[in-house]
C-alpha positions as CSV (number, residue, x, y, z in Angstrom):
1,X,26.5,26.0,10.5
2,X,24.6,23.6,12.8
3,X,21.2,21.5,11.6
4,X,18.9,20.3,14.2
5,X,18.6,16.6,14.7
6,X,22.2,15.6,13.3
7,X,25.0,14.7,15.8
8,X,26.8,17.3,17.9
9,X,29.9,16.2,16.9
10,X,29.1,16.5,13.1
11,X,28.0,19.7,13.5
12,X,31.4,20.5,15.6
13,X,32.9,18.7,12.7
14,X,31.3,20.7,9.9
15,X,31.7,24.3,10.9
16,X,35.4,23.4,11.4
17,X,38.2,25.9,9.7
18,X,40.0,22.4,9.5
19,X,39.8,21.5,5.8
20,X,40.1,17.7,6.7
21,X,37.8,17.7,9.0
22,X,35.3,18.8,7.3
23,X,36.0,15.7,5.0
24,X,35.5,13.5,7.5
25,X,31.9,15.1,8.1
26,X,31.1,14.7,4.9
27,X,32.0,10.9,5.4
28,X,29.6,10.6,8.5
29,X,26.8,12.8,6.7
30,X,27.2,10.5,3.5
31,X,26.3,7.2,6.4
32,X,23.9,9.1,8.0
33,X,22.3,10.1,4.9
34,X,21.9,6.3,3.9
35,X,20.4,5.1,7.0
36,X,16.6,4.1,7.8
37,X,16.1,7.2,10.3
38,X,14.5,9.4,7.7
39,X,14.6,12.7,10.0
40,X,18.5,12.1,10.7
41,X,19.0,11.0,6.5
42,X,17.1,14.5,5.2
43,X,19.3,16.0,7.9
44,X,22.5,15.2,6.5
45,X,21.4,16.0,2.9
46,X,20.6,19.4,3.6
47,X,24.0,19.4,5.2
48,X,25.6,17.9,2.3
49,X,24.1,20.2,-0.2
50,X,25.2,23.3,1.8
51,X,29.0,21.9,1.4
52,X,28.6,21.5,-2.3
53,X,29.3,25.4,-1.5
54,X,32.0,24.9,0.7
55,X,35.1,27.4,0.0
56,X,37.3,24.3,-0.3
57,X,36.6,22.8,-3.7
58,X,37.9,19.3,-2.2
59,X,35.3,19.5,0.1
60,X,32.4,20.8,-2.2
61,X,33.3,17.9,-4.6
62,X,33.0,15.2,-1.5
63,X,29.8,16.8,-1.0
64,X,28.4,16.2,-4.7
65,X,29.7,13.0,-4.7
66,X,28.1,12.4,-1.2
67,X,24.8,13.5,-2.3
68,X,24.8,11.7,-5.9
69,X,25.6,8.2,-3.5
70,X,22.2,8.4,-1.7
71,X,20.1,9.8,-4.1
72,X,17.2,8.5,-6.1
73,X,18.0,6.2,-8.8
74,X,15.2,5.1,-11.1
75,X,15.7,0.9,-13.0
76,X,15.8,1.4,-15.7
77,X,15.7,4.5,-16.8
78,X,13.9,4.0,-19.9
79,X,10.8,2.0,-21.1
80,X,10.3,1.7,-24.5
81,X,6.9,0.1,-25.4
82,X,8.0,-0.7,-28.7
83,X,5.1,-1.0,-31.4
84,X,1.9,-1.2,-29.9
85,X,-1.0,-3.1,-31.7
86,X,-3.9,-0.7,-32.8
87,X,-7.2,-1.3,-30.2
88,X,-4.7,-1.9,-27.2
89,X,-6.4,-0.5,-24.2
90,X,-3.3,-0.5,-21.7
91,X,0.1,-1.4,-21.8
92,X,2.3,-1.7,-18.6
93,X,5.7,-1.6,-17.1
94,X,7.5,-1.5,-13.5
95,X,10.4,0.1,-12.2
96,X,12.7,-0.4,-9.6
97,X,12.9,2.8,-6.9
98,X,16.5,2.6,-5.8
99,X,18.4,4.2,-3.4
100,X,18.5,4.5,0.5
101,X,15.5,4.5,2.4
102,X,15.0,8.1,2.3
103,X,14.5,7.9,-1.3
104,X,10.7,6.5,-1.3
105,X,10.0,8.8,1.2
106,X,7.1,10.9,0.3
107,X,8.0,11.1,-3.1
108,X,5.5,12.4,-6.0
109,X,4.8,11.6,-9.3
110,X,5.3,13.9,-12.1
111,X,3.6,12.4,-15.9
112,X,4.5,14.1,-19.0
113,X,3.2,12.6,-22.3
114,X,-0.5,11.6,-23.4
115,X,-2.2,8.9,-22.3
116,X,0.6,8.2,-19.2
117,X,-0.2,7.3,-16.1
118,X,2.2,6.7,-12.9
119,X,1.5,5.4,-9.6
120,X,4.1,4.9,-6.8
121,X,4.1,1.8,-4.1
122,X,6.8,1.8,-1.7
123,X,9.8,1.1,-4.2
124,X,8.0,0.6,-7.2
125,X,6.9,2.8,-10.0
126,X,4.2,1.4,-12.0
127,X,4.0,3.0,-15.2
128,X,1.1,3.0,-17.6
129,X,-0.2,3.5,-21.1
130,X,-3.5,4.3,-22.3
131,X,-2.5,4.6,-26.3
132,X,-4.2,7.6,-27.0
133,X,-1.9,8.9,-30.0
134,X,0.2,7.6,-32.9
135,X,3.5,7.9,-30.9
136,X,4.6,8.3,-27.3
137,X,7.7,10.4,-26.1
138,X,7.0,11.1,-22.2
139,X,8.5,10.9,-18.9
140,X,7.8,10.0,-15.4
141,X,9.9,12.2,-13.0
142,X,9.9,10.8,-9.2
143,X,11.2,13.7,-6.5
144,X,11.5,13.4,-3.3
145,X,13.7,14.6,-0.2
146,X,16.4,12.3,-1.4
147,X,16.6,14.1,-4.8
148,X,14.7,13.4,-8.6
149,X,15.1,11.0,-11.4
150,X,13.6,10.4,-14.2
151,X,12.4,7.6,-16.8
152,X,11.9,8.1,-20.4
153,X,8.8,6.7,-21.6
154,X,8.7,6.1,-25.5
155,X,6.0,4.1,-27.9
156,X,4.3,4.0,-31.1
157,X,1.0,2.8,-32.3
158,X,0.9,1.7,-36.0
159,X,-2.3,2.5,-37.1
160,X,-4.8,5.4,-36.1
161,X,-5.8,4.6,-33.0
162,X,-9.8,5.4,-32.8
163,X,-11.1,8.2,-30.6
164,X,-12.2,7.7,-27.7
165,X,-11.0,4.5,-26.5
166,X,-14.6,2.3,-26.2
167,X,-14.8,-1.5,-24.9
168,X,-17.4,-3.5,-25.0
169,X,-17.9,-6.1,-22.0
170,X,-17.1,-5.7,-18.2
171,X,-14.2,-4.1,-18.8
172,X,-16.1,-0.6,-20.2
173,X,-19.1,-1.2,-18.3
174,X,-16.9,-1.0,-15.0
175,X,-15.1,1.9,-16.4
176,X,-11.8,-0.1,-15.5
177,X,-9.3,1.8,-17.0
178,X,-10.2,5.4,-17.6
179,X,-8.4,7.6,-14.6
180,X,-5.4,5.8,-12.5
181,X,-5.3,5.9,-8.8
182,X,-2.9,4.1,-6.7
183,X,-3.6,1.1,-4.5
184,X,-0.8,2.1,-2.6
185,X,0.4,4.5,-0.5
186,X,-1.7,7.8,-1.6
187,X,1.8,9.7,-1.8
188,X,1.3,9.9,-5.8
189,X,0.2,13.0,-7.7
190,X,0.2,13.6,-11.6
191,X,1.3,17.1,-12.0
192,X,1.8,19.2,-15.2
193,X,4.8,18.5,-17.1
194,X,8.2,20.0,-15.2
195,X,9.9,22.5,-16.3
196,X,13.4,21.4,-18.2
197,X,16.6,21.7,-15.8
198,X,19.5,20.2,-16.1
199,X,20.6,16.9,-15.3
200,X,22.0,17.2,-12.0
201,X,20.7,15.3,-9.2
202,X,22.4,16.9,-6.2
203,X,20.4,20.0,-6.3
204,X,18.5,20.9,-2.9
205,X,15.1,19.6,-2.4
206,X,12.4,20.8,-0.8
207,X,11.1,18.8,2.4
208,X,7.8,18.3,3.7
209,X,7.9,19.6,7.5
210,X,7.9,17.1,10.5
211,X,10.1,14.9,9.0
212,X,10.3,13.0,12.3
213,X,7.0,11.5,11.5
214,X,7.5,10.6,8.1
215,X,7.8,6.8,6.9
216,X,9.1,4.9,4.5
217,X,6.2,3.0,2.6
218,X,5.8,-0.5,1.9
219,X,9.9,-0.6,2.9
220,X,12.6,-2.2,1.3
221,X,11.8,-5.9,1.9
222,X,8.3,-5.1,0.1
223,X,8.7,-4.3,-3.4
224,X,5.9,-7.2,-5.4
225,X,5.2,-7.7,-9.2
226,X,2.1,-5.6,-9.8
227,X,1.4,-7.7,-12.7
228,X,0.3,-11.3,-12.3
229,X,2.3,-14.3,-13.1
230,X,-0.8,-15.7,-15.3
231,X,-3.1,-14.2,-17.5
232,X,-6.3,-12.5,-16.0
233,X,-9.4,-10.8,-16.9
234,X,-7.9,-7.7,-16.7
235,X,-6.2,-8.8,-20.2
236,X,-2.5,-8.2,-18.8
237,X,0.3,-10.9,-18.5
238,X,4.0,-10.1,-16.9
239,X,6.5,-13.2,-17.9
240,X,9.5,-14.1,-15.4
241,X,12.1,-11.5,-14.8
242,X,14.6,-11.7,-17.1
243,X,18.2,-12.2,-16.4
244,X,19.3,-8.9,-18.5
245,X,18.1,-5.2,-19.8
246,X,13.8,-5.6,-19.8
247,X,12.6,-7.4,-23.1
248,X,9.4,-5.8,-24.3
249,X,6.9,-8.4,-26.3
250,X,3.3,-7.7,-27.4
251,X,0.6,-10.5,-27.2
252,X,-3.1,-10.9,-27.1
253,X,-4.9,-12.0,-24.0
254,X,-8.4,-12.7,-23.0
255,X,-10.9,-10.1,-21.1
256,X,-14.1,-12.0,-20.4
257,X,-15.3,-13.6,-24.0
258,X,-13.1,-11.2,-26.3
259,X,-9.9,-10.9,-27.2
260,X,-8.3,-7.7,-25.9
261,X,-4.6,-6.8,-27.5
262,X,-2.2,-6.0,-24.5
263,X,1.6,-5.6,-24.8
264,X,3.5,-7.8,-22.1
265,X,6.5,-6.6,-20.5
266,X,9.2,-8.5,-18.7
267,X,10.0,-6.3,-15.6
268,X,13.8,-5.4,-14.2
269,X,13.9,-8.0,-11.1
270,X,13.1,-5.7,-7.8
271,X,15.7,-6.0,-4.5
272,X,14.6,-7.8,-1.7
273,X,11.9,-9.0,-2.8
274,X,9.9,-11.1,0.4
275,X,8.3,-14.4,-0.5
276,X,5.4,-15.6,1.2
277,X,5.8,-19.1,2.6
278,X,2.8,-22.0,2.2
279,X,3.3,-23.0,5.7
280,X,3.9,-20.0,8.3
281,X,4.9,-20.7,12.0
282,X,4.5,-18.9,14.6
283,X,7.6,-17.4,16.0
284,X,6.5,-15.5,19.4
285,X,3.2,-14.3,21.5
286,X,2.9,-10.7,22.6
287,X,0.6,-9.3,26.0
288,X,-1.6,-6.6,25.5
289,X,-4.6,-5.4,26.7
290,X,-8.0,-7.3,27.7
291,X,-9.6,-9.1,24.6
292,X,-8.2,-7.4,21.4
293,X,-9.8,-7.5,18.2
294,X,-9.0,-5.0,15.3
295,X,-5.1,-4.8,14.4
296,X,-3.4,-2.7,11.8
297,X,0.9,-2.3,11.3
298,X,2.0,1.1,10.0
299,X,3.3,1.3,6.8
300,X,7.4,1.1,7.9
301,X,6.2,-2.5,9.3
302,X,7.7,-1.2,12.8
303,X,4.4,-0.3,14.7
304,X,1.2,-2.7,15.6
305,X,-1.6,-1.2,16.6
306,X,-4.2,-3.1,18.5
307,X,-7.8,-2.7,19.7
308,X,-8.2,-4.4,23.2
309,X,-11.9,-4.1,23.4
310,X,-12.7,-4.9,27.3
311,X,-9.6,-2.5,28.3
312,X,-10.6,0.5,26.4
313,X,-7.5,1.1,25.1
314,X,-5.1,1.4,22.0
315,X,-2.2,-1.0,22.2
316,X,0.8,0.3,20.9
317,X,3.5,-2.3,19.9
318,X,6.9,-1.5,18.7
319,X,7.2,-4.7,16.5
320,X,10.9,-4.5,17.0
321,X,11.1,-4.7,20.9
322,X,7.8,-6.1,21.2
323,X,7.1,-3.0,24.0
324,X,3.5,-2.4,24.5
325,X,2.1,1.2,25.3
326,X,-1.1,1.7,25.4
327,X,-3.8,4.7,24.7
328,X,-7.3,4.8,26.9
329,X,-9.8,5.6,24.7
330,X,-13.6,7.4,25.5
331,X,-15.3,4.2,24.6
332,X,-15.0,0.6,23.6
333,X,-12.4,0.1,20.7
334,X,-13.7,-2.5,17.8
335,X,-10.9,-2.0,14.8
336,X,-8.2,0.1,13.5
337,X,-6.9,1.7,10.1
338,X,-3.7,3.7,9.3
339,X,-3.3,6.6,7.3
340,X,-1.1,5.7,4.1
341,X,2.0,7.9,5.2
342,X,1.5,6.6,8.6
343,X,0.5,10.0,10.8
344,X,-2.8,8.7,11.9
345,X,-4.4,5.7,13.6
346,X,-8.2,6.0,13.4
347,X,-9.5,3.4,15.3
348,X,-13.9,2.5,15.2
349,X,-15.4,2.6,18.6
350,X,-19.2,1.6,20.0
351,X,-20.5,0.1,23.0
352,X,-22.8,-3.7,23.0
353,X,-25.9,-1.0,23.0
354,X,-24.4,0.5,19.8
355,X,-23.9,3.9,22.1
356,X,-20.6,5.5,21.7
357,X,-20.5,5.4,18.3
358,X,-17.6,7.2,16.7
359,X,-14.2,7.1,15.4
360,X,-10.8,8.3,17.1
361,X,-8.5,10.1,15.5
362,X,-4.6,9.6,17.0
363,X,-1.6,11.5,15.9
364,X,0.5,8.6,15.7
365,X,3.4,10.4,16.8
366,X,2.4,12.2,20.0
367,X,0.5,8.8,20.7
368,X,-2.2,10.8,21.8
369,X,-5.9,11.3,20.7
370,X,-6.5,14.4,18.7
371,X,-10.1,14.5,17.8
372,X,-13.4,12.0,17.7
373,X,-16.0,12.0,14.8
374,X,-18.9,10.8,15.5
375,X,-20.6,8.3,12.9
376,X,-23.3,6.0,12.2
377,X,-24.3,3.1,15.0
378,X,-21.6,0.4,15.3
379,X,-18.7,1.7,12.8
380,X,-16.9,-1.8,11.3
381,X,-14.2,-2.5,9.8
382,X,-13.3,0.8,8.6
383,X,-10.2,1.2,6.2
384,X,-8.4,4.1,4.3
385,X,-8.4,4.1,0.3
386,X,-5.8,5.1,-2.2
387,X,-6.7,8.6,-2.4
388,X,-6.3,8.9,1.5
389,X,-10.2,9.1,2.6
390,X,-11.4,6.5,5.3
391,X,-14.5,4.8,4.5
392,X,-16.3,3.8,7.6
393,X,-19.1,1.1,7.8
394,X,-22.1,1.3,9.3
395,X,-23.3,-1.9,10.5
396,X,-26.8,-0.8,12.1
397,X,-27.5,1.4,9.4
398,X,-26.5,-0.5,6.2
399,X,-24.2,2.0,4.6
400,X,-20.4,3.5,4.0
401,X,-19.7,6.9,5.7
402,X,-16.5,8.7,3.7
403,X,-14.7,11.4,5.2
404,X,-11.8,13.4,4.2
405,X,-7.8,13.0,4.7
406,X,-6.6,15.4,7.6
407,X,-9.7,16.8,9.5
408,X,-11.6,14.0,8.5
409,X,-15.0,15.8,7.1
410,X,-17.8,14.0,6.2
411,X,-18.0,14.1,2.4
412,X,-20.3,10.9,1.6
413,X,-22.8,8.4,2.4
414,X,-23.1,5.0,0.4
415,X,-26.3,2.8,1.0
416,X,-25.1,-0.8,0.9
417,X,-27.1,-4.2,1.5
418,X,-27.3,-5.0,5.1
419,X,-24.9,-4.9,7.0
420,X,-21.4,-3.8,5.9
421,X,-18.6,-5.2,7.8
422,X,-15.1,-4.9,5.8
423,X,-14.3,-2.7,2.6
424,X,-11.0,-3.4,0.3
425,X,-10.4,-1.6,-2.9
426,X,-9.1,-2.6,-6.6
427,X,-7.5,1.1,-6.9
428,X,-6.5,1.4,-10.5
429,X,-10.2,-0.2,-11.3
430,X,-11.2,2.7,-8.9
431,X,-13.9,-0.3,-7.4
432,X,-14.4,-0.6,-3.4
433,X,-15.9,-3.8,-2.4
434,X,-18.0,-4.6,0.6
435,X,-18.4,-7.5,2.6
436,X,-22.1,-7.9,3.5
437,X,-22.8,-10.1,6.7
438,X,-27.0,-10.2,6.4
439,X,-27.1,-10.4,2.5
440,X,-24.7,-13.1,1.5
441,X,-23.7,-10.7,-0.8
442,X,-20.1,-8.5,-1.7
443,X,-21.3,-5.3,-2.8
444,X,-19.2,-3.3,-5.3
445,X,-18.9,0.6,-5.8
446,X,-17.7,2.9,-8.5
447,X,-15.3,5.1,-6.5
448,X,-15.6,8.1,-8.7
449,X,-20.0,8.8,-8.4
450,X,-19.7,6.7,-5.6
451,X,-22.9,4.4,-6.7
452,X,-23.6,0.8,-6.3
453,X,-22.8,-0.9,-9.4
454,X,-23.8,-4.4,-8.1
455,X,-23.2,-7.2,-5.8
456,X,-21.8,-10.6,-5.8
457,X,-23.5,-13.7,-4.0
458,X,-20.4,-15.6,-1.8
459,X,-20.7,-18.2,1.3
460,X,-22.9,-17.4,3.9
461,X,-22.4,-14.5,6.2
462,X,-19.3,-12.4,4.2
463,X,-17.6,-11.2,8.0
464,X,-14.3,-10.3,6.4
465,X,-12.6,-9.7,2.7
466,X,-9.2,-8.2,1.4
467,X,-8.0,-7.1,-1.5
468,X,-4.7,-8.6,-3.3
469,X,-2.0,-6.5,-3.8
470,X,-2.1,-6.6,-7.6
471,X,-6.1,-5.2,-7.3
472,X,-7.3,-8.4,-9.3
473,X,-8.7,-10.7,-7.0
474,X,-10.7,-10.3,-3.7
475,X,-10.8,-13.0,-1.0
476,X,-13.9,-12.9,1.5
477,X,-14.7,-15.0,4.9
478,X,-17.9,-16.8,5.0
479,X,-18.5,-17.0,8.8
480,X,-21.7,-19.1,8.7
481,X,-20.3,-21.0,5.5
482,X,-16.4,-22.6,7.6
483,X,-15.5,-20.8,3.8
484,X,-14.0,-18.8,1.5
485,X,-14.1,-17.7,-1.9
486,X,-12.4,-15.5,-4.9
487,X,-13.5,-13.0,-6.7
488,X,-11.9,-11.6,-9.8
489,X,-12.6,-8.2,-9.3
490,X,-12.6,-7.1,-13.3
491,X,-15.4,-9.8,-14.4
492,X,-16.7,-10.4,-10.8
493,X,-17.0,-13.8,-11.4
494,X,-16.3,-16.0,-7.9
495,X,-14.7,-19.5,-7.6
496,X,-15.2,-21.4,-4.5
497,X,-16.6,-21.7,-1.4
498,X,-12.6,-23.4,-0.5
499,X,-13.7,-25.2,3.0
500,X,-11.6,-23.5,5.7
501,X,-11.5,-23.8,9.7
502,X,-14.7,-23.1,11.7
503,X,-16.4,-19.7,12.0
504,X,-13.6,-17.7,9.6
505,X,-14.0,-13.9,10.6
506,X,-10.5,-12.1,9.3
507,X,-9.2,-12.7,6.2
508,X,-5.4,-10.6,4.7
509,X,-3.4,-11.3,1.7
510,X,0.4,-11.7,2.0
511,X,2.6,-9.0,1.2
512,X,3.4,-10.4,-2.7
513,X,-0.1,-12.1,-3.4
514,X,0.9,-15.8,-3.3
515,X,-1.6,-16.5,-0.2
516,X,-4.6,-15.7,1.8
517,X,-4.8,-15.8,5.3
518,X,-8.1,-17.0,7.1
519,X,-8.5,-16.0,10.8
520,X,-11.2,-19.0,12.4
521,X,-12.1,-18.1,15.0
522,X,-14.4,-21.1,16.2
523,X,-11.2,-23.6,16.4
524,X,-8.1,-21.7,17.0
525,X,-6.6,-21.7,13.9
526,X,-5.4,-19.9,10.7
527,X,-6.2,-21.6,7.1
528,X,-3.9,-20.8,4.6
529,X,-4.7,-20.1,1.2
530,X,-3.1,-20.4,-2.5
531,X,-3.7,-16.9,-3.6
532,X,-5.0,-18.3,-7.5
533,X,-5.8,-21.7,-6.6
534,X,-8.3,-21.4,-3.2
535,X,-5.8,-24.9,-1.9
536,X,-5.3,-24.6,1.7
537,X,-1.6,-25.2,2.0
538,X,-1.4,-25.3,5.7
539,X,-3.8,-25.0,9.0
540,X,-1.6,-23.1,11.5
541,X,-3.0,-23.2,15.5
542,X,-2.7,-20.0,17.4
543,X,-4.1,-18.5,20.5
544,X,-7.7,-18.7,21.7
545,X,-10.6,-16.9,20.1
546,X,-8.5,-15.4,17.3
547,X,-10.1,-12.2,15.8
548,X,-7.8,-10.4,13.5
549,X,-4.9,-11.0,11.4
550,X,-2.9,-8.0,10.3
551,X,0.4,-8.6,7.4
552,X,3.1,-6.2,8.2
553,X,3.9,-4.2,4.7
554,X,7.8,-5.4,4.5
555,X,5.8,-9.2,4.1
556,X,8.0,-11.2,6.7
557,X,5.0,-10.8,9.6
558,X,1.6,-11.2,10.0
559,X,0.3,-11.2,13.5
560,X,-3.7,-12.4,15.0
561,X,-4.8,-11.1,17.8
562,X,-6.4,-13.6,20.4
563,X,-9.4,-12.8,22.2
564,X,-9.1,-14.7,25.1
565,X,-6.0,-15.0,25.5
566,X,-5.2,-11.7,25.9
567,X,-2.0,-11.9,23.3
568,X,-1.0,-11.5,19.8
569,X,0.2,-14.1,18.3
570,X,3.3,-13.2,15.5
571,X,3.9,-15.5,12.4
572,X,6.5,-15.8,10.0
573,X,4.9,-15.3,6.6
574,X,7.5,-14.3,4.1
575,X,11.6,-15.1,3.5
């Protein structure tokens, strides 16, 4: 037999009539399987499983065994919410998504059991609870070209709980809880319940086609605590990791002015987890193109892309290497967005008399342009959402242009107060938010009728905000203000301004939600922020003019590009 993309001399190796040496291809298929090269690793699974039939049973059982190595493993493989106090809108638990990096590799989701939810970023499996019934015996089954596993789910509610679940205060008014999406990687689906099989996890697995361009999200350095450290308005509280088997403990936190019942779980500690640093340095400057702007790293944390405005091109950086390609573009490139499994770069483009005005669409692979849309005058900061669709911003025109995954149709328009810049989104709140330059304002939208609820007044002139990983808290750049504020993005209730450098245009979160990053462009610096507190814990000087900064998903690097410098400057942000 031969498979495309594995070694010659594996293949030589497996279609041998030599018994042993067939074992030792099943030794080098088993390596290969376990490395970061994701076409190569579903490769030498498919390999593996066609041994498992090998004539030799010595051979067949290597195989197995082989295959059972570098599957998916689920930690644990059992929540158990215990007894759940009556009125208790949510309860929530994480799980560890173990296994080599082909495992996360677009996985799905499949929920069975009422009221479950699931929702997969990068290495973790966030698993959720709406009780809707007196007991709870479900499961959350993650496949993927790396093989399934599963978790048990299990619960019990005491009492009746009453139908439907209604909540006074923000929470119901923002219809917070009812319909989960990820604010991850959009690579999560909630199918029907499987059908049963057996046990076995070796079994062959089908695999999405063009492999080569497939990522691993988020990566194995970037697996964060979705659940805060503290209590928060969203009424849920995660204590330390424990040191043994998850503890589960119910508790009563606040939501606004009311007490909201939530069960508190301790969570299974995840594997290399990256810790931001209060004081980043800059570790090395990279040449692109003529004054870049927008930035944005690919998912696997192994690509930079970068805008270089007065070049009319793409920069292309391997982040490894630090090798630059570049892309020429048909007009002047502002900022640029990634798909969530990687494939595309969409990158906003418009010329100083607002002509020009479109989006390109690269296949990140072929490096290459595959189509234009043409939008509203002066397209921002545009960014892709959990479900996949890229929300464009329409400076001139004062409103949010959606269009599809794929093809990219148009499939809604959002009026907005003047003049959008940036969006971010709380994605299990389903709630985009909008920075607002003209109005002072951060605007925020119900993602499923896609209507205005509101906005909040920050600092003067919003250019920039982001999202924190957890969903809870929004930080936004006042450019005319030298500040920044908070926003809790459940009771929308802001804390600052926090002074910060002069003229703060880009603002990013760090990979596991301990700080802020603050891009000032007036003097050359980056302010650093406590994600909870607003303290600026350290003023870090980069290049000249700095426009953007950009966190690389594995949460070691974040990287600004400099306007007049002509460089990108790359930081060391997480241990």
């Amino acid at each position: 037999m031969s498979d495309l993309g594995l070694p010659t001399q594996v293949t030589t190796e497996i279609d041998s009539p030599i018994r042993e040496t067939r074992l030792t291809a099943v030794d080098e298929l088993s390596r290969l399987a376990g490395e970061a090269d994701l076409a190569m690793a579903a490769a030498a699974r498919r390999a593996l499983e066609t041994l498992t039939q090998d004539d030799s049973r010595t051979v067949s059982a290597a195989a197995a065994a082989a295959l059972e190595r570098t599957a998916i493993r689920l930690r644990p493989d059992r929540v158990d919410f215990g007894q759940v106090p009556p009125g208790t809108p949510r309860v929530v638990a994480d799980v560890l998504v173990d296994g080599p990096p082909l495992a996360a590799a677009t996985a799905t989701v499949t929920v069975s059991g009422p009221g479950l939810r699931a929702m997969l970023a990068g290495r973790q499996l966030r698993i959720l609870w709406q009780p809707r019934s007196e007991w709870l015996d479900g499961s959350v089954t993650v496949r993927g070209p790396a093989g399934w596993a599963d978790v048990r789910v299990t619960g019990q509610v005491p009492a009746a709980v009453p139908p439907p679940m209604t909540r006074s205060g923000v929470e119901a008014q923002m219809r917070a809880v009812d319909g989960l999406s990820t604010y991850g990687p959009p690579r999560v689906t909630v199918l029907p319940p499987p059908r049963p099989r057996r046990r076995s996890r070796v079994g062959a697995v089908a695999l999405i086609g063009g492999l080569t361009a497939l990522v691993l999200l988020g990566g194995v350095g970037v697996a964060w605590a979705l659940v805060n450290d503290q209590p928060n308005g969203d009424g849920l509280l995660a204590a330390p990791p424990p040191t043994s088997a998850p503890a589960f403990v119910a508790g009563t936190a606040q939501a606004g002015n009311a007490p909201t019942p939530v069960a508190t779980l301790n969570a299974e500690p995840l594997a290399h987890r990256v810790v931001s640093v209060a004081k980043p340095t800059v570790i090395g400057t990279i040449k692109v193109g003529n004054e870049p702007e927008g930035m944005a790293v690919s998912p696997d944390s192994r690509t930079l892309y970068v805008a270089d405005q007065s070049s009319h091109v793409l920069s292309i950086v391997d982040t490894g290497t630090r090798q630059v390609s570049s892309v020429t573009l048909r007009d002047t490139p502002r900022f640029v967005a990634v798909s969530r499994d990687g494939r595309q770069v969409f990158v906003s483009m418009y010329e100083n008399d607002k002509s020009g005005s479109g989006v390109a669409v690269l296949d990140a692979a072929g490096r290459d342009v595959d189509h234009y849309l043409n939008t509203g005058k002066q397209p921002y900061a545009l960014s892709v959402s959990p479900d996949g669709q890229v929300w464009v911003p329409i400076h001139s025109a004062g409103r949010i242009e959606i269009y599809t995954a794929g093809q990219q149709q148009q499939v809604g328009r959002i009026t907005v107060p003047p003049n959008p810049h940036a969006i971010g989104y709380a994605g299990d709140l389903q709630r985009a938010f909008t920075a607002n330059h003209e109005s002072n304002v951060v605007a925020v939208i119900d993602m499923r009728s896609d209507q205005l609820l509101g906005s909040v007044p920050v600092s003067k002139s919003p250019h920039s905000l982001a999202v924190s990983p957890d969903g809870r808290r929004v930080l936004v750049a006042g450019y005319d203000a030298d500040a920044a504020d908070l926003i809790d993005t459940v009771t929308l209730q802001r804390t600052g301004p926090f002074k910060v450098g002069h003229q703060p245009q880009s603002v990013a979160w760090a990979a596991d939600g301990a700080h802020g990053y603050i891009v000032n462009e007036g003097d050359n610096t980056i302010s650093v922020l406590d994600g909870h507190t607003g303290q600026v814990t350290a003023t870090v000087k980069v290049g000249k003019s700095p426009r953007t900064v950009s966190v690389a998903p594995d949460g070691r690097l974040a990287y600004v590009s400099n306007g007049d410098d002509d460089t990108v400057s790359v930081l060391q942000v997480g241990e």
